[in-house]
PDB file of N, CA, C and O in Angstrom:
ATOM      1  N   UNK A   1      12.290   0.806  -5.423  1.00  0.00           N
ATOM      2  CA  UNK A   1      13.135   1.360  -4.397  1.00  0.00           C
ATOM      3  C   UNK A   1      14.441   0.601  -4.416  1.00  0.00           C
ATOM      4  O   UNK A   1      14.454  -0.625  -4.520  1.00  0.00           O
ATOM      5  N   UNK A   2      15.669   1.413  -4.302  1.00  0.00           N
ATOM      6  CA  UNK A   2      16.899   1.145  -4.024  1.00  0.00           C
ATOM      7  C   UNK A   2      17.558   0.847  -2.680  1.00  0.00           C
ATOM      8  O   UNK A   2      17.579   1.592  -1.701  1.00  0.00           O
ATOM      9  N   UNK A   3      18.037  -0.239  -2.787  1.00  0.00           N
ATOM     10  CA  UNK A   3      18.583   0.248  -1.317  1.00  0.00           C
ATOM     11  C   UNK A   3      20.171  -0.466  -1.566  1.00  0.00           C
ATOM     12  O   UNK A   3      20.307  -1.205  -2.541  1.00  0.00           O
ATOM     13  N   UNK A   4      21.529  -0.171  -0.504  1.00  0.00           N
ATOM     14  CA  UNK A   4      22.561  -0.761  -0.989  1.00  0.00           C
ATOM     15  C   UNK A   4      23.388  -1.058   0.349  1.00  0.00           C
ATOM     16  O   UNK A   4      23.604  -0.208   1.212  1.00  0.00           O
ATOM     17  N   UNK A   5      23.833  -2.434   0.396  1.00  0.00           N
ATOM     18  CA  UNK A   5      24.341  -2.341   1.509  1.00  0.00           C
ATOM     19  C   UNK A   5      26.190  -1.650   1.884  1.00  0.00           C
ATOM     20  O   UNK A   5      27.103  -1.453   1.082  1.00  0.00           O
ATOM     21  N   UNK A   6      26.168  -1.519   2.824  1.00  0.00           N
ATOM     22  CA  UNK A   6      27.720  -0.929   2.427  1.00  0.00           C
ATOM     23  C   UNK A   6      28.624  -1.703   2.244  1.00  0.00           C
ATOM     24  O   UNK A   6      29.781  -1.315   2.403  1.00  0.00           O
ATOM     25  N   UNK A   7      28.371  -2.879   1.900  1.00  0.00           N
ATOM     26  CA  UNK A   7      29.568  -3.890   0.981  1.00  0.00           C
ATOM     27  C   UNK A   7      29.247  -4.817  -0.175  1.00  0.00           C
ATOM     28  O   UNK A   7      29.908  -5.735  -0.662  1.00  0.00           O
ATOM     29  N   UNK A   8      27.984  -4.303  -0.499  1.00  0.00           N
ATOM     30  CA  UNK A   8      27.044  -5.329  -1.425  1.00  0.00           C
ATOM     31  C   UNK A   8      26.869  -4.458  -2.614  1.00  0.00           C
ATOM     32  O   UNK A   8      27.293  -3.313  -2.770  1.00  0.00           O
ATOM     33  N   UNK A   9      26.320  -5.037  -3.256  1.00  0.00           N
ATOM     34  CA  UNK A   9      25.623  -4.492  -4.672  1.00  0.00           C
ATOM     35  C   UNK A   9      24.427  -3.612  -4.383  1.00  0.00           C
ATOM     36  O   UNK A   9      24.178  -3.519  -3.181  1.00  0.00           O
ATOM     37  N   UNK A  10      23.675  -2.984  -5.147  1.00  0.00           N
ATOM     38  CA  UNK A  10      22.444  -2.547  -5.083  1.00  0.00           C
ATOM     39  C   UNK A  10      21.495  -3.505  -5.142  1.00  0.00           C
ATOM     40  O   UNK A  10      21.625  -4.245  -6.117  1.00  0.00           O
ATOM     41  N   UNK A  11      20.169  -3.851  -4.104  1.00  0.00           N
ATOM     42  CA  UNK A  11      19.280  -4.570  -4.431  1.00  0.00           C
ATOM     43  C   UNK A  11      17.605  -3.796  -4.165  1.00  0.00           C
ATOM     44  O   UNK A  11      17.243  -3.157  -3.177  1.00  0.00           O
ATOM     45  N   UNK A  12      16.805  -4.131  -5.426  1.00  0.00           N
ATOM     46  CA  UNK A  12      15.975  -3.594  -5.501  1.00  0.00           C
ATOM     47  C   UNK A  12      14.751  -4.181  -4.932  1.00  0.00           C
ATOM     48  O   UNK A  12      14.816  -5.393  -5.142  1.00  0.00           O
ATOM     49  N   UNK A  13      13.847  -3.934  -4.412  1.00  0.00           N
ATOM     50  CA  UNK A  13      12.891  -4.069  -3.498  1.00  0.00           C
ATOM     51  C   UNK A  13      11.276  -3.489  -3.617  1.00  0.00           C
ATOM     52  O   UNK A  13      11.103  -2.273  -3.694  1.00  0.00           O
ATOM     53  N   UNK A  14      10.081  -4.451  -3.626  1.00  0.00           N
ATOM     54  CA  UNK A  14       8.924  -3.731  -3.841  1.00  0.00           C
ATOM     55  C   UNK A  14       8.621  -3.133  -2.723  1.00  0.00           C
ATOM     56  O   UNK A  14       8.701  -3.818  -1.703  1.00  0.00           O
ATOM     57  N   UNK A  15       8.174  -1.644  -2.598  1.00  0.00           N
ATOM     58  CA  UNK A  15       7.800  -1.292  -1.479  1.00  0.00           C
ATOM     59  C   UNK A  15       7.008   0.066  -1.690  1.00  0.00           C
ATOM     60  O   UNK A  15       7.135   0.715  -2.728  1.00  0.00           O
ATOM     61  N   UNK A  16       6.094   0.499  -0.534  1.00  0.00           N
ATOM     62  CA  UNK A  16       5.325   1.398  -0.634  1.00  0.00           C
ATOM     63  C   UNK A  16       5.683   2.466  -0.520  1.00  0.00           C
ATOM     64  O   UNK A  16       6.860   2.567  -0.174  1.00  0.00           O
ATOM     65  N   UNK A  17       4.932   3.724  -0.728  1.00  0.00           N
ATOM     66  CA  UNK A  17       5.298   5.346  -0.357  1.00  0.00           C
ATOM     67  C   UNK A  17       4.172   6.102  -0.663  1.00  0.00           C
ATOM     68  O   UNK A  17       3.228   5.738  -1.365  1.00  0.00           O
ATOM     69  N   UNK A  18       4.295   7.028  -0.178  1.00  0.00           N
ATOM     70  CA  UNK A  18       2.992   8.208  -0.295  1.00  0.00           C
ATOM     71  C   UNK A  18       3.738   9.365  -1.151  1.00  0.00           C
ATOM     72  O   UNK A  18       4.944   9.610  -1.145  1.00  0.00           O
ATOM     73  N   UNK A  19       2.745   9.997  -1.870  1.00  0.00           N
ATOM     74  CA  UNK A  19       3.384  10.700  -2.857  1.00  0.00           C
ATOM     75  C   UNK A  19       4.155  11.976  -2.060  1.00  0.00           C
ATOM     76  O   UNK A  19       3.654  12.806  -1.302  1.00  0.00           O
ATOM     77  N   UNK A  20       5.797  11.804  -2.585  1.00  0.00           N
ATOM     78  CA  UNK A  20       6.071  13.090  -2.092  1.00  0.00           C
ATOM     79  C   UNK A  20       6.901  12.718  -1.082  1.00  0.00           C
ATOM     80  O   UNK A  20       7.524  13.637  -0.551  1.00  0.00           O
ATOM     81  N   UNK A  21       7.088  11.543  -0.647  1.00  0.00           N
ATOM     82  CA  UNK A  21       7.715  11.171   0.412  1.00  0.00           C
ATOM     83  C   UNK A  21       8.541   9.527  -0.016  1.00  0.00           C
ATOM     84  O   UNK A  21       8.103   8.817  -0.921  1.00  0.00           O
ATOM     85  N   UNK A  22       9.676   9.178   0.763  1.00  0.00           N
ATOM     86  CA  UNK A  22      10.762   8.369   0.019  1.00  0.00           C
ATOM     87  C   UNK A  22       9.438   6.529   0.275  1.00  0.00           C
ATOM     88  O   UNK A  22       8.450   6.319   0.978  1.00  0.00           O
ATOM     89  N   UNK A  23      10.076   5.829  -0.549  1.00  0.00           N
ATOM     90  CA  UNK A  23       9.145   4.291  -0.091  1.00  0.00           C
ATOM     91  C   UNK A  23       9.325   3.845   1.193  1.00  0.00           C
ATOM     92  O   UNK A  23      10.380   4.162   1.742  1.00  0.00           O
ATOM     93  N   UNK A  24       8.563   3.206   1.771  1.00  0.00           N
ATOM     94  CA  UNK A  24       9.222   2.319   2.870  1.00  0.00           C
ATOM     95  C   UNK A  24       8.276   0.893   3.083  1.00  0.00           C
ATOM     96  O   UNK A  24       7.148   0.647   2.658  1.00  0.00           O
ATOM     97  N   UNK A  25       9.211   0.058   3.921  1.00  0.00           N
ATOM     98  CA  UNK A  25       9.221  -1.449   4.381  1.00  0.00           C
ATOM     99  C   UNK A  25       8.769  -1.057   5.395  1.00  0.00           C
ATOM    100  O   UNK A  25       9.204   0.060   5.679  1.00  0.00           O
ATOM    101  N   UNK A  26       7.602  -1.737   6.585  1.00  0.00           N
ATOM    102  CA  UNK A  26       5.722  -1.696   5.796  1.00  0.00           C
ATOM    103  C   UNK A  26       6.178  -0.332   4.931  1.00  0.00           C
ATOM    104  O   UNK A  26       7.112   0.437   4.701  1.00  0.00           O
ATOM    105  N   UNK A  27       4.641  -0.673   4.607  1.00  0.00           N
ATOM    106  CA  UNK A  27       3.594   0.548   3.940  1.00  0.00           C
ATOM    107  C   UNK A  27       3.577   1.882   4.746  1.00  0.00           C
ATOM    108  O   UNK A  27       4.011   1.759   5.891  1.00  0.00           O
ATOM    109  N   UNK A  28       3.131   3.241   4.358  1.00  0.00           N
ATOM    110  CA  UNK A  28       2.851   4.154   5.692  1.00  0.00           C
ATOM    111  C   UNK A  28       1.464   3.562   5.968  1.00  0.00           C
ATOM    112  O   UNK A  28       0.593   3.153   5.199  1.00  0.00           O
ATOM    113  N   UNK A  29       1.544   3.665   7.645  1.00  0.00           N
ATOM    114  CA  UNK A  29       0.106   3.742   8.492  1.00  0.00           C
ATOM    115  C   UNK A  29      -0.672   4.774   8.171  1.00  0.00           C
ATOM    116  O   UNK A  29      -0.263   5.934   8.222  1.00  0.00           O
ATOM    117  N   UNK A  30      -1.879   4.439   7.807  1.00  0.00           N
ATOM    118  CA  UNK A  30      -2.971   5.261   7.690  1.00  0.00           C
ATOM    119  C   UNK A  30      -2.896   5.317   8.984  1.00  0.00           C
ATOM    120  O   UNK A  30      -2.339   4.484   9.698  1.00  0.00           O
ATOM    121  N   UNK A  31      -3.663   6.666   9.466  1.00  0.00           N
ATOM    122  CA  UNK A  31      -4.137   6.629  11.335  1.00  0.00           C
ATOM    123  C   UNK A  31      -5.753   7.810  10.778  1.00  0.00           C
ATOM    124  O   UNK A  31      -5.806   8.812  10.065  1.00  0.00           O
ATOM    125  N   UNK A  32      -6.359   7.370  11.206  1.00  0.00           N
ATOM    126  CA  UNK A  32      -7.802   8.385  11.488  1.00  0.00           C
ATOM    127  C   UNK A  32      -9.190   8.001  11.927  1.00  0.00           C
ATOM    128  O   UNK A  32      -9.459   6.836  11.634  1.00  0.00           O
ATOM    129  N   UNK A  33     -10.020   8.573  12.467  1.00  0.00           N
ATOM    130  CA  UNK A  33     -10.982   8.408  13.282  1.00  0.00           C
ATOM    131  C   UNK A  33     -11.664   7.835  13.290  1.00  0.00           C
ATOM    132  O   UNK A  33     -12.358   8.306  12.389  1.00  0.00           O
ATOM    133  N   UNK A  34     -12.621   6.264  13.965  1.00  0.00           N
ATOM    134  CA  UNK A  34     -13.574   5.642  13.507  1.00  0.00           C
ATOM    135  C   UNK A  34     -14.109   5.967  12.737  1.00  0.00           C
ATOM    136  O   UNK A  34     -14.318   7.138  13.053  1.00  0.00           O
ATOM    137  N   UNK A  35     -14.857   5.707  11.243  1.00  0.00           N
ATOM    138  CA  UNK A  35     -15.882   6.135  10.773  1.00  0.00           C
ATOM    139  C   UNK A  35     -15.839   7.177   9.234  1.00  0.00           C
ATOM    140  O   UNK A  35     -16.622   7.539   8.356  1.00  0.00           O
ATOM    141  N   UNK A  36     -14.132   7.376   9.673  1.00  0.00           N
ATOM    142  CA  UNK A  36     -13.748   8.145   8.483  1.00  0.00           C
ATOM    143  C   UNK A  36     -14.086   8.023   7.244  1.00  0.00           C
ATOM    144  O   UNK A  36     -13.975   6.804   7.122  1.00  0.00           O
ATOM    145  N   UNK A  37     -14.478   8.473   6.059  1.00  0.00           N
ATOM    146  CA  UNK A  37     -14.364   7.734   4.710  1.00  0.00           C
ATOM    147  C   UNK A  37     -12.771   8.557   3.839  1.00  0.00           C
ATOM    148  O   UNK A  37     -12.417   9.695   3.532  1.00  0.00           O
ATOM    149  N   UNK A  38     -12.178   7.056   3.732  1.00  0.00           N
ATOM    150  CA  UNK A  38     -11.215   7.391   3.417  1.00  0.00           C
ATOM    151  C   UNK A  38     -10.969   7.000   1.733  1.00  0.00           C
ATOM    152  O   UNK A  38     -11.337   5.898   1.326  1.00  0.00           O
ATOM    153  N   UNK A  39     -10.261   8.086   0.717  1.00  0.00           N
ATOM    154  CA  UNK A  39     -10.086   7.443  -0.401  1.00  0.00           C
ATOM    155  C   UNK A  39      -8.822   7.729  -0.881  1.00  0.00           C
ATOM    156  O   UNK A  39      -8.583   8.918  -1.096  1.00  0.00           O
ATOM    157  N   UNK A  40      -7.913   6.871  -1.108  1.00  0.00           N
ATOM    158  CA  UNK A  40      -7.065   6.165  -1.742  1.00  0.00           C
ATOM    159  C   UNK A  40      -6.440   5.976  -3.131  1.00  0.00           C
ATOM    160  O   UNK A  40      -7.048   5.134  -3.791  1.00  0.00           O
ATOM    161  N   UNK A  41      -5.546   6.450  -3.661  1.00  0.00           N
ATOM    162  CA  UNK A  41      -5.315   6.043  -5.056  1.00  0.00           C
ATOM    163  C   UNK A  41      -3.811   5.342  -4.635  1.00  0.00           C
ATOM    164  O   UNK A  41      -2.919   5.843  -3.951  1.00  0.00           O
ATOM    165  N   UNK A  42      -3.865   3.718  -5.433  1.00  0.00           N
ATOM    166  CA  UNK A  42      -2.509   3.151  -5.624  1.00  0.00           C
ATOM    167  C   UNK A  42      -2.164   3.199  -7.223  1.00  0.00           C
ATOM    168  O   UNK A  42      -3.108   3.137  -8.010  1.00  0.00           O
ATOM    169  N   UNK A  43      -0.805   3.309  -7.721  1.00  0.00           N
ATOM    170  CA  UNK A  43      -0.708   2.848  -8.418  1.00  0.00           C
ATOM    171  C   UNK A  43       0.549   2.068  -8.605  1.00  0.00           C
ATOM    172  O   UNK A  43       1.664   2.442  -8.240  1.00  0.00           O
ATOM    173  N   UNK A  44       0.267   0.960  -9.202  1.00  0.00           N
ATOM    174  CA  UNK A  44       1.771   0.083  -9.622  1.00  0.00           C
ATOM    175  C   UNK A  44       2.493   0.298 -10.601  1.00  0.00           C
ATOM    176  O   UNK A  44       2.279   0.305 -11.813  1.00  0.00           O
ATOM    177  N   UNK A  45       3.357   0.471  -9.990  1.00  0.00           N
ATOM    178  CA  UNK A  45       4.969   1.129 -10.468  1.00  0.00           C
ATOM    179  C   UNK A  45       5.460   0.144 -10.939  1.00  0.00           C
ATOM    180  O   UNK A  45       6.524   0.462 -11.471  1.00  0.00           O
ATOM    181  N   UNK A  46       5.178  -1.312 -11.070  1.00  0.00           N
ATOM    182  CA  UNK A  46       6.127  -2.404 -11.291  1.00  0.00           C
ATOM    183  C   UNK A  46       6.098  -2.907 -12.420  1.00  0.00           C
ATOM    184  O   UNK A  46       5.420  -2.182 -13.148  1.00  0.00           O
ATOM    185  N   UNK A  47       6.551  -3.930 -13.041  1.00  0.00           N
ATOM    186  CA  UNK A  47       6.418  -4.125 -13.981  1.00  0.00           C
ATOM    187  C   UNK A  47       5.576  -5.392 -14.061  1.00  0.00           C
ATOM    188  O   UNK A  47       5.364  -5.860 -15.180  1.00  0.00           O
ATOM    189  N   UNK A  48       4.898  -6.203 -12.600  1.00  0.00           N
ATOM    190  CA  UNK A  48       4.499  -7.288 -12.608  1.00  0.00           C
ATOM    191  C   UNK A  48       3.091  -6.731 -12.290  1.00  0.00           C
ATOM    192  O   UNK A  48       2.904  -5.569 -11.927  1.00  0.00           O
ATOM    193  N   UNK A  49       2.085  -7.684 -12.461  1.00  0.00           N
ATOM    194  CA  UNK A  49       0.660  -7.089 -11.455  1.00  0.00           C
ATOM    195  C   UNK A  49       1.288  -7.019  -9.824  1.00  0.00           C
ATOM    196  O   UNK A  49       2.440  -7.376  -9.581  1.00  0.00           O
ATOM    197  N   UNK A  50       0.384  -6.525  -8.803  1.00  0.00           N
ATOM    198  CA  UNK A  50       0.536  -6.554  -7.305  1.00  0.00           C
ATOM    199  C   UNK A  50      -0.984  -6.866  -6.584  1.00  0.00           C
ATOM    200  O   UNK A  50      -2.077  -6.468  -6.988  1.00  0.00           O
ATOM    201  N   UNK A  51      -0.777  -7.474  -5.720  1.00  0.00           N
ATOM    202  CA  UNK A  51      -2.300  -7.197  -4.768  1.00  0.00           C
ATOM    203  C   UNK A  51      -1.870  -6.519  -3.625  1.00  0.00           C
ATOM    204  O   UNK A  51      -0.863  -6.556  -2.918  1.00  0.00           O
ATOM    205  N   UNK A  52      -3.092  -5.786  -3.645  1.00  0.00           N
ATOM    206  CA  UNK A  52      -2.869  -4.844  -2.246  1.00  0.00           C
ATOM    207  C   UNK A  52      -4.299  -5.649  -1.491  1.00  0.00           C
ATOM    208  O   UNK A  52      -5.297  -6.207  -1.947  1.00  0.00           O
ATOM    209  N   UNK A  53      -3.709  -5.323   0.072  1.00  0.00           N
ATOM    210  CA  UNK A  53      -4.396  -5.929   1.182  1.00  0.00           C
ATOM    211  C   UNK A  53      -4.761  -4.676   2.051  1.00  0.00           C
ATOM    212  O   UNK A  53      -3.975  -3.773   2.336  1.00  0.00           O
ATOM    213  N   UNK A  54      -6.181  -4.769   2.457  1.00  0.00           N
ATOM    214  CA  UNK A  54      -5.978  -3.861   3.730  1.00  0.00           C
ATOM    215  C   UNK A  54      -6.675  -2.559   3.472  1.00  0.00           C
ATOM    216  O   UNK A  54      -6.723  -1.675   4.327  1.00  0.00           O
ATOM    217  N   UNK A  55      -7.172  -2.459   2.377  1.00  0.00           N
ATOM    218  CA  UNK A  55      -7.780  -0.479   1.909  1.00  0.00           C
ATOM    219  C   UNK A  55      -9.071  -1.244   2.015  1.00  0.00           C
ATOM    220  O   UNK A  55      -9.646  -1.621   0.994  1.00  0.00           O
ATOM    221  N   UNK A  56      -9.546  -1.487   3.221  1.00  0.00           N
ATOM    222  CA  UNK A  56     -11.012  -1.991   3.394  1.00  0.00           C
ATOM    223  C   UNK A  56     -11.595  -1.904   4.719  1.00  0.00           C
ATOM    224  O   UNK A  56     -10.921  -2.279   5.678  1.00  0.00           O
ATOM    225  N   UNK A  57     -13.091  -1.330   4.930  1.00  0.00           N
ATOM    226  CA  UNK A  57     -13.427  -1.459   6.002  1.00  0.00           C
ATOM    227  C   UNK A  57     -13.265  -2.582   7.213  1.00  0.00           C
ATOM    228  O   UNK A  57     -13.757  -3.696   7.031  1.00  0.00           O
ATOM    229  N   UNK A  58     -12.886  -2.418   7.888  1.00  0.00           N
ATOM    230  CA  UNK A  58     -12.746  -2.914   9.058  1.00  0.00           C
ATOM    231  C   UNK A  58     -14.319  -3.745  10.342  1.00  0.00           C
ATOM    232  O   UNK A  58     -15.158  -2.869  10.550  1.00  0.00           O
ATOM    233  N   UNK A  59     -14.447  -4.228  10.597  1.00  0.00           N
ATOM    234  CA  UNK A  59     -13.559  -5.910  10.005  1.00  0.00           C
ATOM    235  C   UNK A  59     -13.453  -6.671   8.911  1.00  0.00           C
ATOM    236  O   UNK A  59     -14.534  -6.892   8.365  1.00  0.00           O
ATOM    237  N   UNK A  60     -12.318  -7.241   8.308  1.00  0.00           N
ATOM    238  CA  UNK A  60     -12.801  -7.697   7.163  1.00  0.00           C
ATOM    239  C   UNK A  60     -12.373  -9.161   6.721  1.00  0.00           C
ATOM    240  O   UNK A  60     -12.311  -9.960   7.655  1.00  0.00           O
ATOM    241  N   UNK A  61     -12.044  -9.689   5.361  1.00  0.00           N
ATOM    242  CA  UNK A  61     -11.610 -11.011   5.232  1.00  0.00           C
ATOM    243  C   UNK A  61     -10.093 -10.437   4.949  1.00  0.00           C
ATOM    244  O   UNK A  61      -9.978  -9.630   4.027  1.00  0.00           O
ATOM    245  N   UNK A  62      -9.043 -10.776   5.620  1.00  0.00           N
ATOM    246  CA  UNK A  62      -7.645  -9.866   5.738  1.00  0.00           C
ATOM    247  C   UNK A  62      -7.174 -11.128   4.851  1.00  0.00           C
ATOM    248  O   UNK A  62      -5.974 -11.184   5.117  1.00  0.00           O
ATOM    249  N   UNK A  63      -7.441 -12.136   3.975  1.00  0.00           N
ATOM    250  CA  UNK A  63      -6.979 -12.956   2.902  1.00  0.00           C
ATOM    251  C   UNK A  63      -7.630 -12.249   1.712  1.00  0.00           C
ATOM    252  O   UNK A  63      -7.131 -12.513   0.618  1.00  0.00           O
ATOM    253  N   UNK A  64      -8.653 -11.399   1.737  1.00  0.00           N
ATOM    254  CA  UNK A  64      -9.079 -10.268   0.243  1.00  0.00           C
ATOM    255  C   UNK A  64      -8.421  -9.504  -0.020  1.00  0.00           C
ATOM    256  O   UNK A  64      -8.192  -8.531   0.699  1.00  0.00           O
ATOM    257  N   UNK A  65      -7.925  -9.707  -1.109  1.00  0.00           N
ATOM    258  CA  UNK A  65      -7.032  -8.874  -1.626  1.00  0.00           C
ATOM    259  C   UNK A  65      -7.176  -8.169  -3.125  1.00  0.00           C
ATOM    260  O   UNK A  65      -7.100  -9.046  -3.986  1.00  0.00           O
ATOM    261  N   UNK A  66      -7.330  -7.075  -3.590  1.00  0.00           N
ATOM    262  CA  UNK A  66      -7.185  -6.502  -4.755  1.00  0.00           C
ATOM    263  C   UNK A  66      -5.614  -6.330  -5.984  1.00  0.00           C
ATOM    264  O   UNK A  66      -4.534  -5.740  -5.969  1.00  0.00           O
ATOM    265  N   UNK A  67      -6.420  -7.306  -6.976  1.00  0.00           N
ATOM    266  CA  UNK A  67      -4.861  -7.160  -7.844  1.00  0.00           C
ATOM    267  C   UNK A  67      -4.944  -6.050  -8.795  1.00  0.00           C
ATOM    268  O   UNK A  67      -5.996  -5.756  -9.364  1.00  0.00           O
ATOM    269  N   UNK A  68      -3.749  -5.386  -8.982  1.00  0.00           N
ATOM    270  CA  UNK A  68      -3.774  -4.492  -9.342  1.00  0.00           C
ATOM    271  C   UNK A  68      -2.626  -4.455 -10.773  1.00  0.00           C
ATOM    272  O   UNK A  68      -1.464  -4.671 -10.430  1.00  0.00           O
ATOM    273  N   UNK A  69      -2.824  -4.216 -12.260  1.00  0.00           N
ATOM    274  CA  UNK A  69      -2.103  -4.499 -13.094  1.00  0.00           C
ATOM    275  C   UNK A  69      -0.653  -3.873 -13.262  1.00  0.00           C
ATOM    276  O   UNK A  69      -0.522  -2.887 -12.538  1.00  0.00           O
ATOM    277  N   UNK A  70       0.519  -4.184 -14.049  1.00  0.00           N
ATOM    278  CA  UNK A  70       1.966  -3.366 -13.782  1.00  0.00           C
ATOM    279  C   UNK A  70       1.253  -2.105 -14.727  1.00  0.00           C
ATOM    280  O   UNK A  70       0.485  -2.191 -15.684  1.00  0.00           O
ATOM    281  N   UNK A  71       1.843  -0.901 -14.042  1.00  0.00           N
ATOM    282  CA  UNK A  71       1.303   0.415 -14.975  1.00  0.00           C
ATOM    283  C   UNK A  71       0.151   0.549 -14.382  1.00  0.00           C
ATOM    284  O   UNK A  71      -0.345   1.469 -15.032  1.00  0.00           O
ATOM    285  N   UNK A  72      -0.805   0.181 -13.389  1.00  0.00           N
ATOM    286  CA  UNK A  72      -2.093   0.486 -13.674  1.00  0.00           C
ATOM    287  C   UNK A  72      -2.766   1.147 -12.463  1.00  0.00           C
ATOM    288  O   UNK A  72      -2.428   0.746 -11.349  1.00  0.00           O
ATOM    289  N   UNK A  73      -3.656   2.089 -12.566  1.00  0.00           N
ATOM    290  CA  UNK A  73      -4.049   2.799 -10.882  1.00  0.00           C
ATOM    291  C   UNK A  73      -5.015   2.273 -10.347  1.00  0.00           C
ATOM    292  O   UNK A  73      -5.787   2.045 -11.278  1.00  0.00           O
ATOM    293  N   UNK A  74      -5.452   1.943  -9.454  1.00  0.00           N
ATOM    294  CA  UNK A  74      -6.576   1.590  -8.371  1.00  0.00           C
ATOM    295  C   UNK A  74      -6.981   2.808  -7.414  1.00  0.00           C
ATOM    296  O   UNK A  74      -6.134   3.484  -6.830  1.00  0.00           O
ATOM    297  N   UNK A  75      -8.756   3.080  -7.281  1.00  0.00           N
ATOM    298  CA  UNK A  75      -8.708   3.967  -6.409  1.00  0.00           C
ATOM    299  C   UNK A  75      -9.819   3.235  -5.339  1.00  0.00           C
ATOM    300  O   UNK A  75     -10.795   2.669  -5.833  1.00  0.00           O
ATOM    301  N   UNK A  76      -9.669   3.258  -4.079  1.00  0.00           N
ATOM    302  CA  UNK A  76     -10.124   2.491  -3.233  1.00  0.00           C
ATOM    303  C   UNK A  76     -11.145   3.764  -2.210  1.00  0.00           C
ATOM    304  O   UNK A  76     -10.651   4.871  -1.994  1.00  0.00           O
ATOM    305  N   UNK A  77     -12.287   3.470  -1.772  1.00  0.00           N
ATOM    306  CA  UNK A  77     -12.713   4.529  -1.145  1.00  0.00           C
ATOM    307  C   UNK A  77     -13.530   4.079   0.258  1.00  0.00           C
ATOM    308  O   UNK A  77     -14.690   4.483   0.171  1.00  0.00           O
ATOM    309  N   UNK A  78     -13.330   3.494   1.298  1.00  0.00           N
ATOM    310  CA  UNK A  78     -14.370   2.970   2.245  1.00  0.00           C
ATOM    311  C   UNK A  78     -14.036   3.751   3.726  1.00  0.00           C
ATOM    312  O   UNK A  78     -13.047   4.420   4.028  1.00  0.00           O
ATOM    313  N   UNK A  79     -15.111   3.445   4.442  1.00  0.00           N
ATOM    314  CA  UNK A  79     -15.281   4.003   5.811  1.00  0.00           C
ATOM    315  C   UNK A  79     -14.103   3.123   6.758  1.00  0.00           C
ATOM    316  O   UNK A  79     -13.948   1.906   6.658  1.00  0.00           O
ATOM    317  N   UNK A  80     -13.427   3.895   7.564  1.00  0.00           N
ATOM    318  CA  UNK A  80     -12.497   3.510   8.791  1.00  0.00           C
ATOM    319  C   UNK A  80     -13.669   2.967   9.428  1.00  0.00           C
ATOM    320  O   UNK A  80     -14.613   3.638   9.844  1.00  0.00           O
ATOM    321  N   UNK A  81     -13.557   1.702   9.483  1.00  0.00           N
ATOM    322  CA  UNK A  81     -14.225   0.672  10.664  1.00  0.00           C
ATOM    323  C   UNK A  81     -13.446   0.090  11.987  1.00  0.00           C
ATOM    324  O   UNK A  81     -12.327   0.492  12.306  1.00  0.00           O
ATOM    325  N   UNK A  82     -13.925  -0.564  12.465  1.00  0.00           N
ATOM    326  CA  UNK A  82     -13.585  -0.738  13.690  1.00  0.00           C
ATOM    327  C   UNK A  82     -11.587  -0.738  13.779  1.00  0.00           C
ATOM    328  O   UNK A  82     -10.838  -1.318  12.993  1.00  0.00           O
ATOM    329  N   UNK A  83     -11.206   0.069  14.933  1.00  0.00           N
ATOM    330  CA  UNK A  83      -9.902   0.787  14.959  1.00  0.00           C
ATOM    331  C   UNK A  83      -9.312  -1.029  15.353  1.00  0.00           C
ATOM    332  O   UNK A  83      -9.908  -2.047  15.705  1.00  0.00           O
ATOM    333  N   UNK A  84      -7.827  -0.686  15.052  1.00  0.00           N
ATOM    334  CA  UNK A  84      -6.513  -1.939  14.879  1.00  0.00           C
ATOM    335  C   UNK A  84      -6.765  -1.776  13.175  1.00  0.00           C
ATOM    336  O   UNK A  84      -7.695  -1.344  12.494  1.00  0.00           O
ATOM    337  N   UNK A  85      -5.320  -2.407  12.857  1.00  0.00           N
ATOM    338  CA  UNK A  85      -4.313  -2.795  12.296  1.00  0.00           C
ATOM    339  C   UNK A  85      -4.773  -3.606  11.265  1.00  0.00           C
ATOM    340  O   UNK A  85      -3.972  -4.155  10.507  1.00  0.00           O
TER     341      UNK A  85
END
């Protein structure tokens, strides 16, 4: 993602998006119903590996994190557990 300030250079930025829609600083919020099973495909666009945090049932260890290679897709699939953030 691009972004530019109106007196600066262009500076480029890792950031998320849902397909079809522009990136953004967070991530988009998932929102859906206790209990949901939700599944997920990331893939990294970058040229470095990334870890993603957070595509996990609820409650969880929020320091687990999945790395994910540059070029490479991850598909994540678990139940909406207990509701927050």
């Amino acid at each position: 993602m691009a972004s530019r300030a109106e007196d600066g250079p262009q500076l480029f930025v890792q950031a998320f998006g849902e397909a079809g829609s522009a990136a953004q600083i967070p991530g988009p919020m998932l929102r859906m119903p206790e209990g949901t099973t939700v599944h997920v495909t990331v893939t990294n666009k970058l040229k470095m590996k990334a870890t993603v945090y957070g595509l996990n049932t609820r409650p969880c260890n929020a320091a687990a994190g999945l790395e994910i290679l540059a070029g490479e897709s991850h598909e994540f699939t678990f139940a909406a557990g207990t509701p927050g953030t």
